[in-house]
N, CA, C and O atoms as a Maestro MAE file, in Angstrom:
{
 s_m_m2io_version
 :::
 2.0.0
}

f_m_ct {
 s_m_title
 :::
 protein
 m_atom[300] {
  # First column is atom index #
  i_m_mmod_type
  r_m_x_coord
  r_m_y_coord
  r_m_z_coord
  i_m_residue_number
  s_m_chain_name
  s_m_pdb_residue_name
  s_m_pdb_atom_name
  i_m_atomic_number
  :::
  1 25 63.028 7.828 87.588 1 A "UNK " " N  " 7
  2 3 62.768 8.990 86.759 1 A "UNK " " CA " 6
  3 2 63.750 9.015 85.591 1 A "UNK " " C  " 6
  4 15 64.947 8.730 85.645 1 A "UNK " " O  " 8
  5 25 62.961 9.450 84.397 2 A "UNK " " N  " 7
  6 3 64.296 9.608 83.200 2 A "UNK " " CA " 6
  7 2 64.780 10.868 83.004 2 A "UNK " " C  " 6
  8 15 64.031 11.844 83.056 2 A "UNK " " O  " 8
  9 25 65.936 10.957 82.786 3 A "UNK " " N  " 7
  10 3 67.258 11.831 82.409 3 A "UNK " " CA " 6
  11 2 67.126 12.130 81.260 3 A "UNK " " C  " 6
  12 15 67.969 12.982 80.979 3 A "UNK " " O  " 8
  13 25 66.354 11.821 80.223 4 A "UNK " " N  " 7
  14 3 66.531 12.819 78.834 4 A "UNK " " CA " 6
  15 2 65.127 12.527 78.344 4 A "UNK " " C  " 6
  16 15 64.488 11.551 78.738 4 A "UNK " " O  " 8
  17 25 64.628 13.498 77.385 5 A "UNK " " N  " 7
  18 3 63.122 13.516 76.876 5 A "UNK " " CA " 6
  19 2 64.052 12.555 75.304 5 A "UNK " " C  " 6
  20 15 65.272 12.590 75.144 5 A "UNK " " O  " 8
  21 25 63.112 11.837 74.413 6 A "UNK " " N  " 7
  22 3 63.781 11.141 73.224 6 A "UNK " " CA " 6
  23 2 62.478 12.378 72.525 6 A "UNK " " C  " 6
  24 15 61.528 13.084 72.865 6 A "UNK " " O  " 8
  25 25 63.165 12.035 71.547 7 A "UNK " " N  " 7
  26 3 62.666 12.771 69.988 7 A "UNK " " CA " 6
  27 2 63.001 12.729 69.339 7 A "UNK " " C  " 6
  28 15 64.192 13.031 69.275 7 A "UNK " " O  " 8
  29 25 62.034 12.157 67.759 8 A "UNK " " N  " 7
  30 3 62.550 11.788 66.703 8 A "UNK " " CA " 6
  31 2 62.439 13.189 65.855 8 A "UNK " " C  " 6
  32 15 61.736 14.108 66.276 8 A "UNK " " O  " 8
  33 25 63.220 13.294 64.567 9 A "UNK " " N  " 7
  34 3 63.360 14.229 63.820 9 A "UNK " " CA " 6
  35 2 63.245 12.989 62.228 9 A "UNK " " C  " 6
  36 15 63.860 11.989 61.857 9 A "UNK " " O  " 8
  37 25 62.161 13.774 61.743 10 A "UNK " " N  " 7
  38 3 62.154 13.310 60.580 10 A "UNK " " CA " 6
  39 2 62.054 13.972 59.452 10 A "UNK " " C  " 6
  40 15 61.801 15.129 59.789 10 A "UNK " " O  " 8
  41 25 62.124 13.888 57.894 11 A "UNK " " N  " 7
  42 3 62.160 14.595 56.936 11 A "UNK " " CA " 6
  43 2 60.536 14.619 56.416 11 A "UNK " " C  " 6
  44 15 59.920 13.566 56.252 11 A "UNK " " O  " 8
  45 25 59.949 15.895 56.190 12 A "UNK " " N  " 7
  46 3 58.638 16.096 55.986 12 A "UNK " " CA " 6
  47 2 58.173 16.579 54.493 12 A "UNK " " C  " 6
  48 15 59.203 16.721 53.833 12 A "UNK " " O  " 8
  49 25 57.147 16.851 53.795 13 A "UNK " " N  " 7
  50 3 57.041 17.376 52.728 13 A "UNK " " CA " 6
  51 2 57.911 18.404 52.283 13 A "UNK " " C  " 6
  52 15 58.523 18.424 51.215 13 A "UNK " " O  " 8
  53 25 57.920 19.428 53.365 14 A "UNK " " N  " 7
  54 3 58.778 20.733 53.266 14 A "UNK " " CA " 6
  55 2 59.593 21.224 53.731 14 A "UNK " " C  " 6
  56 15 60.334 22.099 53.285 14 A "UNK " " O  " 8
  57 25 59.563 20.413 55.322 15 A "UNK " " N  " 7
  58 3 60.037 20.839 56.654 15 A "UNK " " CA " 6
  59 2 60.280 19.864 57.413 15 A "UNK " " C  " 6
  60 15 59.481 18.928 57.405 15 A "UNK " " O  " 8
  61 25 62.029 19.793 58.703 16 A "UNK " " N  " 7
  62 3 62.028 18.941 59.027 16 A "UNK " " CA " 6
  63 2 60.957 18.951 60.077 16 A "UNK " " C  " 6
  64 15 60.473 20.041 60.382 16 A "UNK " " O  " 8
  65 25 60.429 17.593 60.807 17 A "UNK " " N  " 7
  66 3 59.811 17.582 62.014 17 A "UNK " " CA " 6
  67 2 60.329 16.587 63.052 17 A "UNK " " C  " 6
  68 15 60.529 15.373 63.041 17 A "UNK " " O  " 8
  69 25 60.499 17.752 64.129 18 A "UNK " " N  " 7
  70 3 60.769 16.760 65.511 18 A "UNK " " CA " 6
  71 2 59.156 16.704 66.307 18 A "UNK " " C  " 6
  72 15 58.252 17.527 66.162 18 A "UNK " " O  " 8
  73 25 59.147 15.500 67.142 19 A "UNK " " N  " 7
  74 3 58.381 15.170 67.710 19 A "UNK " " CA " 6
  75 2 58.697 14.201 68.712 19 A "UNK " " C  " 6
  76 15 59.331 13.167 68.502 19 A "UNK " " O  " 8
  77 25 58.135 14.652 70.035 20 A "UNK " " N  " 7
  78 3 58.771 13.763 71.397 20 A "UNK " " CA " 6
  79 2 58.080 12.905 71.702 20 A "UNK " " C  " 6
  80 15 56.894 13.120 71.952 20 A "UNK " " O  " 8
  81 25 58.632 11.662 71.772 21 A "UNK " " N  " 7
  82 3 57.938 10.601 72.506 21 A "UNK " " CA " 6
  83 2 57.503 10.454 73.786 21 A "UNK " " C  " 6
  84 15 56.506 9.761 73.985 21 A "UNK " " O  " 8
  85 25 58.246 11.143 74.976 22 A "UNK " " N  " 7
  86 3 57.839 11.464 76.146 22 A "UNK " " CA " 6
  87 2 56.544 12.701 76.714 22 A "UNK " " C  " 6
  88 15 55.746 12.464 77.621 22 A "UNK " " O  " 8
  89 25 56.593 13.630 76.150 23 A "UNK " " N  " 7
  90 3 55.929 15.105 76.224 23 A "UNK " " CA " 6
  91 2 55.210 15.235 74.711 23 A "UNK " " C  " 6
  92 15 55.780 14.856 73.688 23 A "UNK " " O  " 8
  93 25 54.008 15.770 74.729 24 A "UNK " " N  " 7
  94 3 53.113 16.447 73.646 24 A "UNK " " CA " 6
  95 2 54.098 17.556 73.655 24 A "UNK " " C  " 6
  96 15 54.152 18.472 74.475 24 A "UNK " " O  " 8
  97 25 55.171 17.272 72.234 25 A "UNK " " N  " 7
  98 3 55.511 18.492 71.858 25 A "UNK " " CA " 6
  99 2 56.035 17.921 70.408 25 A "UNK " " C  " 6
  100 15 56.545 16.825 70.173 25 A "UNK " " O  " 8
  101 25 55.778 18.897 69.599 26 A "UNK " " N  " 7
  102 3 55.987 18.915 68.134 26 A "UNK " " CA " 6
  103 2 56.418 20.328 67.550 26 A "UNK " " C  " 6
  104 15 55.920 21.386 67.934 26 A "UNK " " O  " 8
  105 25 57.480 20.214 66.500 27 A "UNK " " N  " 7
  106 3 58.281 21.524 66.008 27 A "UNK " " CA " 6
  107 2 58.448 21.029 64.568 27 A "UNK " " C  " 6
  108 15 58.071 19.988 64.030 27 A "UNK " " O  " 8
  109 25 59.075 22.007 64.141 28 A "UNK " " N  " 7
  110 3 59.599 22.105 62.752 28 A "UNK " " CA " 6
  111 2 60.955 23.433 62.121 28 A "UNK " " C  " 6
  112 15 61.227 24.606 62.375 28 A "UNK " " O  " 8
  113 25 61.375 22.556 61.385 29 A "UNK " " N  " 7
  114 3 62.674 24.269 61.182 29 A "UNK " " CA " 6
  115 2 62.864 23.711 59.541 29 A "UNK " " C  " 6
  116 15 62.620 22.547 59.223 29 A "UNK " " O  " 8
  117 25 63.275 24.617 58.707 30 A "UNK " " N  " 7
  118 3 63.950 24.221 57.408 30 A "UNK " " CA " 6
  119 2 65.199 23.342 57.099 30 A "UNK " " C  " 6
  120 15 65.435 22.614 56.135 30 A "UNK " " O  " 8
  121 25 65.887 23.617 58.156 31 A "UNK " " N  " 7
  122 3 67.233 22.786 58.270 31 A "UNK " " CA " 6
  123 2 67.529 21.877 59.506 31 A "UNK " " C  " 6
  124 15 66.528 21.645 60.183 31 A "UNK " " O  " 8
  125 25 68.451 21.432 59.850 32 A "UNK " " N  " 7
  126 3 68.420 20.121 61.130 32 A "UNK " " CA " 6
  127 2 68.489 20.940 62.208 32 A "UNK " " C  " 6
  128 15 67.973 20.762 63.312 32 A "UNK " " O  " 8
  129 25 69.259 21.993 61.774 33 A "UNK " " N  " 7
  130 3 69.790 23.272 63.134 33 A "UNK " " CA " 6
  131 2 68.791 23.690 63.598 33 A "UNK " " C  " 6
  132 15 68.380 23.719 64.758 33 A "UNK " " O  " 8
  133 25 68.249 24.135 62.367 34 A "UNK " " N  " 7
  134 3 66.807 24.848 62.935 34 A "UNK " " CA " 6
  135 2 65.564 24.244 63.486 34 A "UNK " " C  " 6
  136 15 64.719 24.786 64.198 34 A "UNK " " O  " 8
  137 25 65.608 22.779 62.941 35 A "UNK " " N  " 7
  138 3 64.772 22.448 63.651 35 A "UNK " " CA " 6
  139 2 64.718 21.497 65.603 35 A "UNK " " C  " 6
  140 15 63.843 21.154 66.398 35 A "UNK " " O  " 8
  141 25 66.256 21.457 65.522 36 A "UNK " " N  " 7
  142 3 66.728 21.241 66.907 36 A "UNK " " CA " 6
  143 2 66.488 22.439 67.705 36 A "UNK " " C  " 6
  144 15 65.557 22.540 68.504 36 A "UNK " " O  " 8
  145 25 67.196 23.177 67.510 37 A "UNK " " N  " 7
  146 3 66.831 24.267 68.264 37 A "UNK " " CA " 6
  147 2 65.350 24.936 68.431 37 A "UNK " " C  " 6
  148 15 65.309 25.717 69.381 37 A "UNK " " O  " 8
  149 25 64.227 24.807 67.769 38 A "UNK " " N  " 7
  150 3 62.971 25.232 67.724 38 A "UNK " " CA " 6
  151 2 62.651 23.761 68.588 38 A "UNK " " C  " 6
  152 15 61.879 23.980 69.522 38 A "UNK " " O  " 8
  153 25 62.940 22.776 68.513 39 A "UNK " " N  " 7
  154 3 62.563 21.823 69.795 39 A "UNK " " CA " 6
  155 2 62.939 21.847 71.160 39 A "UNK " " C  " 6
  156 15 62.365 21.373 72.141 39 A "UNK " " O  " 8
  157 25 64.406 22.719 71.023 40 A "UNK " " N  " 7
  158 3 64.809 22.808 72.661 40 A "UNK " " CA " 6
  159 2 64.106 24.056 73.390 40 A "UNK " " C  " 6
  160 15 63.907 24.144 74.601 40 A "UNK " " O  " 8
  161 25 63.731 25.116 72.293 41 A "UNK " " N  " 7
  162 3 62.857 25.880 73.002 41 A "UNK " " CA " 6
  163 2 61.370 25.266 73.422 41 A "UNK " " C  " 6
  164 15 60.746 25.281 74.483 41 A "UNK " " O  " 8
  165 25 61.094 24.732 72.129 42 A "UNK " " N  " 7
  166 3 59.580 24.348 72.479 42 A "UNK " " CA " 6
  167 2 59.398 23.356 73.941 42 A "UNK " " C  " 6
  168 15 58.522 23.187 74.790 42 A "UNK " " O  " 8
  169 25 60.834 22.811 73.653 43 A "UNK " " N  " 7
  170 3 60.521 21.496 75.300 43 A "UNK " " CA " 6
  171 2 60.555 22.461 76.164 43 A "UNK " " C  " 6
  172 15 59.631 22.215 76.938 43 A "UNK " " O  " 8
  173 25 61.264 23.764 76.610 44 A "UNK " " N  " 7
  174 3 61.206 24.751 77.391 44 A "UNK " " CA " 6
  175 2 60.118 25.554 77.881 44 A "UNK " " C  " 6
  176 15 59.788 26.016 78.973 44 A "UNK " " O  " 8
  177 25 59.768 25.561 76.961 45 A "UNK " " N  " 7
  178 3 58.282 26.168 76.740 45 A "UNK " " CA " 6
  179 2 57.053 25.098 77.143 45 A "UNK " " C  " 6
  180 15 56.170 25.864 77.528 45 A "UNK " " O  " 8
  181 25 56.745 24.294 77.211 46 A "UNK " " N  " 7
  182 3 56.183 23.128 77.147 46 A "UNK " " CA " 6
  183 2 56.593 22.627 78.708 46 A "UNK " " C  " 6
  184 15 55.801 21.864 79.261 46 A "UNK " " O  " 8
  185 25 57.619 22.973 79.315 47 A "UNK " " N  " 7
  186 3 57.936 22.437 80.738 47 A "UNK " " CA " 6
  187 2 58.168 23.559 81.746 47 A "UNK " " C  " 6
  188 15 58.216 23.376 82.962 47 A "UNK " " O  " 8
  189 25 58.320 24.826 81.090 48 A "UNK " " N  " 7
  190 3 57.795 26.258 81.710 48 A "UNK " " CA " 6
  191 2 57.186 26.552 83.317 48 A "UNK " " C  " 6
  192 15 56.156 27.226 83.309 48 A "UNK " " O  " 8
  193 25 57.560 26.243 84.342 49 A "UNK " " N  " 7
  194 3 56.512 26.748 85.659 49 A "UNK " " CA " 6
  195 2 56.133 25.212 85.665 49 A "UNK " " C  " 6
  196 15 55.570 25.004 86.740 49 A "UNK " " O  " 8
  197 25 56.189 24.249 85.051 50 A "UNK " " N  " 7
  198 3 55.588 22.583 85.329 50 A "UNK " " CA " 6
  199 2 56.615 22.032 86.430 50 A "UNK " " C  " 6
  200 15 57.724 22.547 86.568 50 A "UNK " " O  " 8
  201 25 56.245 21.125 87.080 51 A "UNK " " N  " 7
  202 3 57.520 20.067 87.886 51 A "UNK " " CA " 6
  203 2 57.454 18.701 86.981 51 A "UNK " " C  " 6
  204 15 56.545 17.946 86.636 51 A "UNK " " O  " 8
  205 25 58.918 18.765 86.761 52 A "UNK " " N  " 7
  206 3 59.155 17.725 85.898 52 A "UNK " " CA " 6
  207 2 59.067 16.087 86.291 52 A "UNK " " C  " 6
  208 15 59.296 15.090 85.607 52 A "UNK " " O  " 8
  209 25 58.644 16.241 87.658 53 A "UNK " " N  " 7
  210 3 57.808 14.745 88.583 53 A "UNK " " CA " 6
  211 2 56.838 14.484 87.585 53 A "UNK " " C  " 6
  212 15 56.724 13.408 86.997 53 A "UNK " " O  " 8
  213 25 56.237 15.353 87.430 54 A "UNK " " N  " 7
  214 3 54.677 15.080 86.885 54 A "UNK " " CA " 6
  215 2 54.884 14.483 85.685 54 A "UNK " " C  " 6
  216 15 53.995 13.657 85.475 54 A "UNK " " O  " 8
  217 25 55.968 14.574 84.492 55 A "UNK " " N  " 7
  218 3 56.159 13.978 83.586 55 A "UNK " " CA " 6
  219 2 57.283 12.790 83.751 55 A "UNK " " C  " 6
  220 15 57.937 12.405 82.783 55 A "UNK " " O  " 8
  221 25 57.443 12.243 85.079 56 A "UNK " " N  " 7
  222 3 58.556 11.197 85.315 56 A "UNK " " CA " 6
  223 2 59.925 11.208 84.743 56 A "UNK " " C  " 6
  224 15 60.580 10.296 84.238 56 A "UNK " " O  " 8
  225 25 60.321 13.024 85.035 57 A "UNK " " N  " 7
  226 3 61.406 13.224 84.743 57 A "UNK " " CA " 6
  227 2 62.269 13.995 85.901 57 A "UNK " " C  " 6
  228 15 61.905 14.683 86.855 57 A "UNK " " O  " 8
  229 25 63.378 13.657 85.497 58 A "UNK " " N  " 7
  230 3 64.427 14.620 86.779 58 A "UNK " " CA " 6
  231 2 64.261 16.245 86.140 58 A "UNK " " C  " 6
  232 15 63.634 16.668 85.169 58 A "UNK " " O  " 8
  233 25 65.137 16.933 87.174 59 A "UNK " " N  " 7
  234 3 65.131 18.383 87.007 59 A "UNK " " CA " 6
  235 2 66.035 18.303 85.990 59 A "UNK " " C  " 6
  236 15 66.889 17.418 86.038 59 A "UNK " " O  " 8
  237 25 65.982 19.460 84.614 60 A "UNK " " N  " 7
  238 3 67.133 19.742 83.784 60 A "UNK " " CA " 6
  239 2 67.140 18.474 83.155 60 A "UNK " " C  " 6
  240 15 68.275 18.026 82.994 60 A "UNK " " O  " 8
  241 25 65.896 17.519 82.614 61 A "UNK " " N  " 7
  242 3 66.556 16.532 81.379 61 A "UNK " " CA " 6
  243 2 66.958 17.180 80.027 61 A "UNK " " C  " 6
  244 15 66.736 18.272 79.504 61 A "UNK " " O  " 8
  245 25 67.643 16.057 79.674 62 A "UNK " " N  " 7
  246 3 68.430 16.411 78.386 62 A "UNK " " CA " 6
  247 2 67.322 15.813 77.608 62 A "UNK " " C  " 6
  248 15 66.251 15.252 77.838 62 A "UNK " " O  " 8
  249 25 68.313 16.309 76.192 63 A "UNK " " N  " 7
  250 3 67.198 15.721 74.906 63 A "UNK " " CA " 6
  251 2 67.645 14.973 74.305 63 A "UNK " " C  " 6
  252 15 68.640 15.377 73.701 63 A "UNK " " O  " 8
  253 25 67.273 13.542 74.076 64 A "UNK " " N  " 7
  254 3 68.089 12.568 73.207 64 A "UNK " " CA " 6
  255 2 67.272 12.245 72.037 64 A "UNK " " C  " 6
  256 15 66.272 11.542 71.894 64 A "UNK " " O  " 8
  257 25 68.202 13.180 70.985 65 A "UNK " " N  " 7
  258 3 67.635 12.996 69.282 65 A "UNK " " CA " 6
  259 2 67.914 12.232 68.639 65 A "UNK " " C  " 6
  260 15 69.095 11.886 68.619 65 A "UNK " " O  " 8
  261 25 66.777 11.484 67.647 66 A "UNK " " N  " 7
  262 3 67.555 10.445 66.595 66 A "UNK " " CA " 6
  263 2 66.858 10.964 65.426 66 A "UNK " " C  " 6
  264 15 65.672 11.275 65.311 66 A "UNK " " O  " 8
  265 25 67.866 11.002 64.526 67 A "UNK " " N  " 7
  266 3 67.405 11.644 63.009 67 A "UNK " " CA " 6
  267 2 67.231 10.395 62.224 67 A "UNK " " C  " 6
  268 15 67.673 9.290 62.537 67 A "UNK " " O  " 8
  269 25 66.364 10.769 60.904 68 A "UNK " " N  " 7
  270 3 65.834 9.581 60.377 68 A "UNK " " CA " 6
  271 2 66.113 10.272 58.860 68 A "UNK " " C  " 6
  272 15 65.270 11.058 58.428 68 A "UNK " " O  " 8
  273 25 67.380 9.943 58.019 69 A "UNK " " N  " 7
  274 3 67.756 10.329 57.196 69 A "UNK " " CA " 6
  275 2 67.783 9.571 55.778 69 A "UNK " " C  " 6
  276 15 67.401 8.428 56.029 69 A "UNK " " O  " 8
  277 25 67.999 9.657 54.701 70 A "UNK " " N  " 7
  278 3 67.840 8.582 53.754 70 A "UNK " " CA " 6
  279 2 69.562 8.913 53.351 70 A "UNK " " C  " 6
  280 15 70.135 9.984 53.548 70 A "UNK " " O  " 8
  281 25 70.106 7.776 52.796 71 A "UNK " " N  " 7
  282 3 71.161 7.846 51.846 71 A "UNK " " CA " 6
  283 2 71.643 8.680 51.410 71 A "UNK " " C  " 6
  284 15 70.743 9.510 51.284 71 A "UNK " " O  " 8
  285 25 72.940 9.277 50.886 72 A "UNK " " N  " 7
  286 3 73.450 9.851 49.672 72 A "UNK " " CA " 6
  287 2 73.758 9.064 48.848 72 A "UNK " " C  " 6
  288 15 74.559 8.214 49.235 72 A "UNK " " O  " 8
  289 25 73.296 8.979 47.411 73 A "UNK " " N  " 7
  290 3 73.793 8.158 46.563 73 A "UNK " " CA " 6
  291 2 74.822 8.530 45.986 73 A "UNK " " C  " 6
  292 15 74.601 9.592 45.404 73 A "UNK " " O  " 8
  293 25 76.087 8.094 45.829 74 A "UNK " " N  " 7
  294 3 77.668 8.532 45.128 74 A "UNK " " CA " 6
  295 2 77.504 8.267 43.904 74 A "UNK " " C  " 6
  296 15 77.256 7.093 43.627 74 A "UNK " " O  " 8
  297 25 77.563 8.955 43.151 75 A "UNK " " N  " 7
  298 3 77.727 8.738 41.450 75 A "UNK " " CA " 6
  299 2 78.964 8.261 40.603 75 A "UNK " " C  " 6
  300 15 78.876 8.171 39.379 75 A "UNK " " O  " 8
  :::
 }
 m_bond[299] {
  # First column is bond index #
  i_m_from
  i_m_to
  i_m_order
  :::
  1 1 2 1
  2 2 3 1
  3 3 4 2
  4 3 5 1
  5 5 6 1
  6 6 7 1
  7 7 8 2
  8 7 9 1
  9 9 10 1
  10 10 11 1
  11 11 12 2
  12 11 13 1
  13 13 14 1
  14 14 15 1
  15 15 16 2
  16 15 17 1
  17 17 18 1
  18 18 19 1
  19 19 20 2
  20 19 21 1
  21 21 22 1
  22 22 23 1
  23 23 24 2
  24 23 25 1
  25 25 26 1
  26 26 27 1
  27 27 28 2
  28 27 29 1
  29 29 30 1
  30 30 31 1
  31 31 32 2
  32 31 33 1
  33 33 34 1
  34 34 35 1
  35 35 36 2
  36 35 37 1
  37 37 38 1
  38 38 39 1
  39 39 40 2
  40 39 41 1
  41 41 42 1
  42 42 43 1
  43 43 44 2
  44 43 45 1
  45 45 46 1
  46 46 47 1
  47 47 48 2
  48 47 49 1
  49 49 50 1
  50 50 51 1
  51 51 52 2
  52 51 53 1
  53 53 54 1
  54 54 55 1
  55 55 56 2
  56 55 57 1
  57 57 58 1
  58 58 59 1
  59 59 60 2
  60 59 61 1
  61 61 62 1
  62 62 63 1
  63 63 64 2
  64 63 65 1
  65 65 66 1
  66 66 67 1
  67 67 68 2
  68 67 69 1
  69 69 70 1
  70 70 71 1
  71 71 72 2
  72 71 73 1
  73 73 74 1
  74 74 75 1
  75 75 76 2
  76 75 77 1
  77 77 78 1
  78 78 79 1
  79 79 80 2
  80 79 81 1
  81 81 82 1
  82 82 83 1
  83 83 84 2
  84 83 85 1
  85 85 86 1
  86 86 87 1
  87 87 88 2
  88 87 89 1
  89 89 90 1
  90 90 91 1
  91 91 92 2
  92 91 93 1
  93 93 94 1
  94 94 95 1
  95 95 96 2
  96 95 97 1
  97 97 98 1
  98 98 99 1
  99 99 100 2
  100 99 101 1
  101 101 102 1
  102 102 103 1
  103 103 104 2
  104 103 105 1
  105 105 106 1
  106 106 107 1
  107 107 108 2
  108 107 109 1
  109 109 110 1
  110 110 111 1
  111 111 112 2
  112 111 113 1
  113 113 114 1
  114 114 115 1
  115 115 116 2
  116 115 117 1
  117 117 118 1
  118 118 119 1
  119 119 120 2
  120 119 121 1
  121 121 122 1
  122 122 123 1
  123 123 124 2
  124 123 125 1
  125 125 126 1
  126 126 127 1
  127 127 128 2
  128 127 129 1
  129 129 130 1
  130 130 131 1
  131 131 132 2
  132 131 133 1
  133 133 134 1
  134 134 135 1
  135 135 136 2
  136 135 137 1
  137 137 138 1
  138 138 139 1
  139 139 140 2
  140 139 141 1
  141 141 142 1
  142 142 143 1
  143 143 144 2
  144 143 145 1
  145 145 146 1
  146 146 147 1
  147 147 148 2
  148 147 149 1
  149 149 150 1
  150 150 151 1
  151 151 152 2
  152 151 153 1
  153 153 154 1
  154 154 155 1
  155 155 156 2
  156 155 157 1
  157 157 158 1
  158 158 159 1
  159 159 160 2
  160 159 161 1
  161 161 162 1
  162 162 163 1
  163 163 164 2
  164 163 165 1
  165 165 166 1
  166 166 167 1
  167 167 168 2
  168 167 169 1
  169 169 170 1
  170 170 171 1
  171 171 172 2
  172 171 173 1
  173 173 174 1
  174 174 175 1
  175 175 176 2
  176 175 177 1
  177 177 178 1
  178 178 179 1
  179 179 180 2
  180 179 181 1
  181 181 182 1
  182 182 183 1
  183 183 184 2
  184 183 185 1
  185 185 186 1
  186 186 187 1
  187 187 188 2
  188 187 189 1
  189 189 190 1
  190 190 191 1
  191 191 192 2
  192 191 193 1
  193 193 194 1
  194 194 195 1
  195 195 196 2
  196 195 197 1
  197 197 198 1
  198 198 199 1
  199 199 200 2
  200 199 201 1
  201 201 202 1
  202 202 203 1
  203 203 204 2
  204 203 205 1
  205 205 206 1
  206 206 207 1
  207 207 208 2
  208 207 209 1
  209 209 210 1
  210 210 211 1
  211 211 212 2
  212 211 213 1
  213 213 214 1
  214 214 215 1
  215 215 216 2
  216 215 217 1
  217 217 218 1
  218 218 219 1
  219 219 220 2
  220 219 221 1
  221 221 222 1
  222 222 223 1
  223 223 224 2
  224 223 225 1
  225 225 226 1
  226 226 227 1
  227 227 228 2
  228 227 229 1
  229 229 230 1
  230 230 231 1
  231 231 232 2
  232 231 233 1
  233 233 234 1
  234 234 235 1
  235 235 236 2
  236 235 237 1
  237 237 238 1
  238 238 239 1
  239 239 240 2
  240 239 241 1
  241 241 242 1
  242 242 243 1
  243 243 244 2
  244 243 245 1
  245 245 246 1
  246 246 247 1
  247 247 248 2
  248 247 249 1
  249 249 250 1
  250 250 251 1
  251 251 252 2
  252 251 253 1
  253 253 254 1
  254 254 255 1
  255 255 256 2
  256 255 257 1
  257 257 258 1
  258 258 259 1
  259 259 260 2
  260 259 261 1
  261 261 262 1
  262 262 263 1
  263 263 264 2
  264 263 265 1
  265 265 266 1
  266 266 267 1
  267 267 268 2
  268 267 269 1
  269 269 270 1
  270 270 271 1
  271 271 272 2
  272 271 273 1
  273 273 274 1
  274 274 275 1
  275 275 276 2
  276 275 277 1
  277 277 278 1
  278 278 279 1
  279 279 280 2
  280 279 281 1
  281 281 282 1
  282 282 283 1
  283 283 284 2
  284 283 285 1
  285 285 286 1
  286 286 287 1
  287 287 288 2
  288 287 289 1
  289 289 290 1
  290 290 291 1
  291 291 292 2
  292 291 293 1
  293 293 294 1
  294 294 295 1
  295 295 296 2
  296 295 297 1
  297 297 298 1
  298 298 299 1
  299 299 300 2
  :::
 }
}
């Protein structure tokens, strides 16, 4: 069984978006904060009254995020 759900966070037209590779779940927030946190609820929400067997996970997985950022260019 795995120990953390993965989810990528990427930069969108307007808004960032996370989206999990393990679980049908997808979010969005204006900033990185916001949109982490609108994913840890949504995985909450999304695993709500479920047993986390059923998704080949232990009780209480974590969330392992990878952000997908571009450069700062230094002038």
């Amino acid at each position: 069984m795995r120990h953390s759900i993965k989810a990528f966070v990427y930069k969108g037209e307007e808004y960032y978006v996370a989206e999990c590779m393990d679980i049908a779940v997808v979010t969005q927030g204006k900033t990185l904060d916001e949109t982490v946190s609108n994913l840890q609820e949504a995985v909450a929400l999304h695993l709500e009254g479920e047993d986390p067997a059923d998704f080949d996970l232990t009780p209480n997985p974590s969330l392992l995020v990878t952000f997908e950022t571009e450069p700062t260019v230094v002038a």
